[in-house]
C-alpha positions in Angstrom: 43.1 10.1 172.2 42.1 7.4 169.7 38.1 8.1 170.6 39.0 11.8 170.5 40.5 12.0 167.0 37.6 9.7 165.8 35.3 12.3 167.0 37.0 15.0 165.5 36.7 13.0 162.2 33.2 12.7 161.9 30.0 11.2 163.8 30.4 7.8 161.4 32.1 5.4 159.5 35.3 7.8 158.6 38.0 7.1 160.9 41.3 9.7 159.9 43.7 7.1 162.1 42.4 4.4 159.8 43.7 5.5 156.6 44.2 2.6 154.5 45.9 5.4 151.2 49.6 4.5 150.4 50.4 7.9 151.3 54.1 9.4 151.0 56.2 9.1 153.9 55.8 12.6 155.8 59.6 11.9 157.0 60.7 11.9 152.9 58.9 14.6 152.0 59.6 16.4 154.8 63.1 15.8 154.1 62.9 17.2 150.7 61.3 20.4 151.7 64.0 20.6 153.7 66.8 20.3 150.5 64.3 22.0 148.7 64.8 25.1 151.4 68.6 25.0 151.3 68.6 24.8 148.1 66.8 28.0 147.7 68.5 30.0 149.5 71.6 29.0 148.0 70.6 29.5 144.7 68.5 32.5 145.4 69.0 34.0 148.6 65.2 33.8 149.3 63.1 32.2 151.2 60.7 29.4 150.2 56.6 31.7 150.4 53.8 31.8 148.0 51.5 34.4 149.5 53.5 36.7 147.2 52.7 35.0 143.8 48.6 35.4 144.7 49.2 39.2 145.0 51.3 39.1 141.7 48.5 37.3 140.6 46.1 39.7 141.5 48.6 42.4 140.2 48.8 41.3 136.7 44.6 40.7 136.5 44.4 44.4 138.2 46.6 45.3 135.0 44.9 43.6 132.3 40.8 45.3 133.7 41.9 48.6 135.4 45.9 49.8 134.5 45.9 53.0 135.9 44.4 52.2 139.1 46.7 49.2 139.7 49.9 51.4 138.6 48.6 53.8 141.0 48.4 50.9 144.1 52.2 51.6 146.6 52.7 48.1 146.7 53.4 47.4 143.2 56.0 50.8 143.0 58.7 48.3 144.4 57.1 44.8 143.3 55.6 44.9 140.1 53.0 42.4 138.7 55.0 39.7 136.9 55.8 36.0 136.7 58.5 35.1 139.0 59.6 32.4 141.0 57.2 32.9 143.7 54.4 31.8 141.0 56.3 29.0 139.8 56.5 27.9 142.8 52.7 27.8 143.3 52.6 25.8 140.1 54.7 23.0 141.0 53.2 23.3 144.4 49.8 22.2 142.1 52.1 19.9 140.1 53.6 18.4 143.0 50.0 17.4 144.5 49.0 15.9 141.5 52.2 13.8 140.9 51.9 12.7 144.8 47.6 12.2 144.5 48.5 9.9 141.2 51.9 8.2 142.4 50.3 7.2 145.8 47.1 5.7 144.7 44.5 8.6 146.2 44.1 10.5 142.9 40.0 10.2 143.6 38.3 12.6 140.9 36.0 13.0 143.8 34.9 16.8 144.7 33.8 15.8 148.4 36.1 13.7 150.4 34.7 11.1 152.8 35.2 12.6 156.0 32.9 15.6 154.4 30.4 13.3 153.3 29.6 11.9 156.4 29.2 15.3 158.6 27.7 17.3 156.0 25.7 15.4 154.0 26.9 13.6 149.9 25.0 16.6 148.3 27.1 19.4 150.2 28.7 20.7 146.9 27.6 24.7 147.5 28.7 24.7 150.8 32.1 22.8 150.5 32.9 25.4 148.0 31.8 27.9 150.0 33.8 27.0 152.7 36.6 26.7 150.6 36.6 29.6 149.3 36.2 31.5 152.7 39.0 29.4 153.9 40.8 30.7 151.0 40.3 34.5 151.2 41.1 34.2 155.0 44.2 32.2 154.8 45.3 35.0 151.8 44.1 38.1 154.5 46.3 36.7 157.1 48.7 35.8 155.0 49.3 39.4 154.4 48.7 40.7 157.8 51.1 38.5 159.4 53.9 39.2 156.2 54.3 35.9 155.0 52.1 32.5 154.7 52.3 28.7 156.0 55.2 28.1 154.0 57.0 31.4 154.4 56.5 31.5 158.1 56.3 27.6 158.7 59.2 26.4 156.5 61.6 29.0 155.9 61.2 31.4 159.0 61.1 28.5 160.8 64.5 27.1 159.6 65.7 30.7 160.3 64.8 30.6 163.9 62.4 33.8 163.6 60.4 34.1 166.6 57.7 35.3 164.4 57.4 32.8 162.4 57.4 30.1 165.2 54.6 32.2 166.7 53.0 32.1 163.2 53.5 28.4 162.8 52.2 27.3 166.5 48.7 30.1 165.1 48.6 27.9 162.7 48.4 24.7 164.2 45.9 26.2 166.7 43.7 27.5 163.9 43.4 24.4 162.1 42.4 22.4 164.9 40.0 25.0 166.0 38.3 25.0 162.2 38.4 21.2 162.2 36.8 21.2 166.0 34.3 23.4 164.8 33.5 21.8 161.6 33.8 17.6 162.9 33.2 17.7 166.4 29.8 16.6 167.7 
């Protein structure tokens, strides 16, 4: 498994089991994503999910360069472009990674992480943002076509039980380790 993983992180130096950072402990913070859950739905009655803050997102640029035509578009008749929780949310999320990246030593300032460097190369700025990018818009299309995202499928529908969601949540454990085959493996 060891020789595996190595493998799958990179042809060199860059071992992933190896990682000397002072992370944060995946059982706290899992823990508190789990308060954090309860806590929502308490307070709220709604489940933890961001996909829905990029499409108000989306919404309220559609309103500011073509009005009519976004007024016009059936899924904002019942949820209209605006700042809610969802896209608070999505800042803190931001917030949240910068706090733990500073608080846990691996705040880097560096664009392309190690592991990148040594499969594709210390000058693979276009294509990294490429890739992310694509990752991006294909993680926000099946975000929609699924009706709901990593966290609204893998936290909250989870903690519901939905068989959907576990489905979901088991995709995307295959699909990451599928992308990170293809990309790493030799």
């Amino acid at each position: 498994m060891h020789e595996f993983m190595h493998r799958l992180g990179g042809l060199g130096d860059v071992d992933p089991l190896q990682y000397s950072g002072p992370a944060w402990s995946p059982y706290l913070v899992g823990a508190l994503i789990g308060v954090l859950s309860m806590l929502t739905f308490y307070f709220s009655n709604k489940p933890i999910g961001a996909s829905t803050a990029y499409a108000r997102i989306a919404g309220m640029i559609g309103l500011a360069v073509a009005p009519k035509h976004t007024r016009s578009l059936k899924y904002f008749e019942g949820k209209p472009p605006k700042v809610g929780w969802e896209l608070m949310l999505v800042l803190a999320v931001v917030a949240g990674a910068f706090l733990a990246a500073w608080t846990g030593g691996e705040l880097t300032g560096k664009f392309l992480p190690a592991m990148w460097q040594d499969r594709f190369g210390s000058d693979s700025y276009l294509l990294r943002t490429l890739v992310t990018l694509a990752g991006g818009v294909l993680m926000a299309f099946g975000a929609r076509m699924a009706g709901g995202c990593t966290s609204g499928h893998g936290i909250s529908g989870t903690l519901q039980l939905a068989i959907g969601s576990w489905v979901s949540a088991i995709c995307f454990f295959i699909g990451g380790i599928v992308a990170a085959m293809l990309m790493y493996a030799t």
